[in-house]
N, C-alpha and C positions, 0 to 999 in steps of 0.2 A: 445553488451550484448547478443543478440540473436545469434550470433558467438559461440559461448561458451554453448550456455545451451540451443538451437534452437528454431526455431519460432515456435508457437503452432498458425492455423486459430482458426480461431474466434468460427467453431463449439467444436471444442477439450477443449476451453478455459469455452464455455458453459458447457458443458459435465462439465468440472472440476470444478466450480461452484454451480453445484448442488450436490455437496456433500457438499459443505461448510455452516455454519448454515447461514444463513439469505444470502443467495445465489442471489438471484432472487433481494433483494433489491442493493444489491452491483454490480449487473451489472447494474442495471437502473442507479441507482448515478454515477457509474465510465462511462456509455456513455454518460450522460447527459455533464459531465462535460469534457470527452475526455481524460479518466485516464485507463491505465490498470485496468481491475477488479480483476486480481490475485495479484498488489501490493495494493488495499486496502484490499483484503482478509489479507494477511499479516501483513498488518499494525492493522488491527484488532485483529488479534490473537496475536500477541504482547501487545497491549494496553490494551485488555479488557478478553482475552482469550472467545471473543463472548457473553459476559455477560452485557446486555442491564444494568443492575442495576450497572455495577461496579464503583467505587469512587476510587480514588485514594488517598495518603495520602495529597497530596498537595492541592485536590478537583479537579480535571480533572473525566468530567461523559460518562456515557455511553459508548457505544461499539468503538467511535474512540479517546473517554476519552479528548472530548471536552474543555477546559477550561471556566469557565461560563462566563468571561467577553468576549472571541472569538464569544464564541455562541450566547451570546448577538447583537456584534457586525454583525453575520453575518445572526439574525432574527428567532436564534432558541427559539421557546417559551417549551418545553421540551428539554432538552439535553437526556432525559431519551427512548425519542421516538426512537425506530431504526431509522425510515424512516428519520425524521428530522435529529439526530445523523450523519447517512452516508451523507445526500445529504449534509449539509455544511462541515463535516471534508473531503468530496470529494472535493470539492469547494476550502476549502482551500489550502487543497495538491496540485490541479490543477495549484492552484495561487503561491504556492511555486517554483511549478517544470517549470513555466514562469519565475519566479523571477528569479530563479538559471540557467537558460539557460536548461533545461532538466537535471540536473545534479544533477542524483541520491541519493549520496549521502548525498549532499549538501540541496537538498530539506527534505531528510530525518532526518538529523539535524536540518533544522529548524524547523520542525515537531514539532520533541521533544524539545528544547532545546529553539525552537525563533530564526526568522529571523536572531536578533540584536546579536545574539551570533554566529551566522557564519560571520556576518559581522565585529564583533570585532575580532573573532582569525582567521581572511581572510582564512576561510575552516570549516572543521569537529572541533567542540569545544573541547578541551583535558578533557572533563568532561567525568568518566566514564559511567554514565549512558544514556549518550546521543551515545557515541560508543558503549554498548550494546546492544544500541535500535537498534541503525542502521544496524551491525552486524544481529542482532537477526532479523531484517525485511528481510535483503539481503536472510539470506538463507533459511526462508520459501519463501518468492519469489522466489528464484531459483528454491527451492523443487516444487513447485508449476507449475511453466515452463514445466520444466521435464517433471513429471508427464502427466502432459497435451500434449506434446511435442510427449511423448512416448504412449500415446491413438492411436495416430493419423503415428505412424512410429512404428510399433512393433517388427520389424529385427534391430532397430538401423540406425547408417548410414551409408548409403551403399561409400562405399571407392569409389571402380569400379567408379559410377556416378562422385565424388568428383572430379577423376582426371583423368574424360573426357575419361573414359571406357567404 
């Protein structure tokens, strides 16, 4: 992945962070739990568009649009709390992207969509809303990368170096 859209250290990724709204809580959650913090920025801005109050129609709350019996499950007493919000939808994502072997996509379907439905259609579920979730996380994450990528490399990359010049 980092092939493709480059590694950003970790100061570039801070830097990129603090422009995102609830910035500072999304890196404590994503290190706690050992998750990129620019794919929960993402996944944020997909679910909630940053909107601690957001509902969904199905009843998914708060900014990582928790579902209340998940949140239950994994001790959140507000869904509506940033803090608690991030730190178990980080939690769970973490437990996803172990579940799926790291595997992006896979984690981010069952994100949206439930474990049990990447396990029934063995991969990404043919539901559209679940590949537009996923789509729609991938390329604010990569936007995200980038961005950050490019704080930290402002000439691009350098060819000459690439092929040992």
């Amino acid at each position: 992945f980092e092939l493709f859209i480059g590694a950003a250290d970790d100061d570039a990724v801070r830097d990129r962070m603090q422009l995102v709204p609830y910035g500072g809580l999304i890196v404590s959650a994503a290190e706690r739990h050992g998750v990129d913090p620019l794919l929960v920025a993402a996944i944020v801005q997909a679910e909630s568009s940053f909107d601690t109050e957001a509902v969904s129609p199905r009843g998914a709350l708060g900014l990582m649009q928790m579902m209340p019996t998940t949140a239950e499950q994994l001790g959140v007493a507000d869904a509506y709390d940033p803090s608690q919000n991030l730190d178990a939808g980080v939690s769970y994502l973490a437990y996803l992207l172990r579940r799926f072997d790291d595997d992006l996509v896979l984690a981010l379907a069952g994100y949206n969509a439930g474990p049990g439905a990447v396990d029934r259609f063995g991969g990404l579920p043919p539901f559209r809303e679940t590949r537009g979730f996923t789509n729609g996380v991938l390329r604010v994450y990569i936007a995200h990368h980038r961005a950050a990528w490019a704080a930290v490399n402002p000439g691009g990359l350098d060819f000459a170096v690439l092929a040992g010049g």
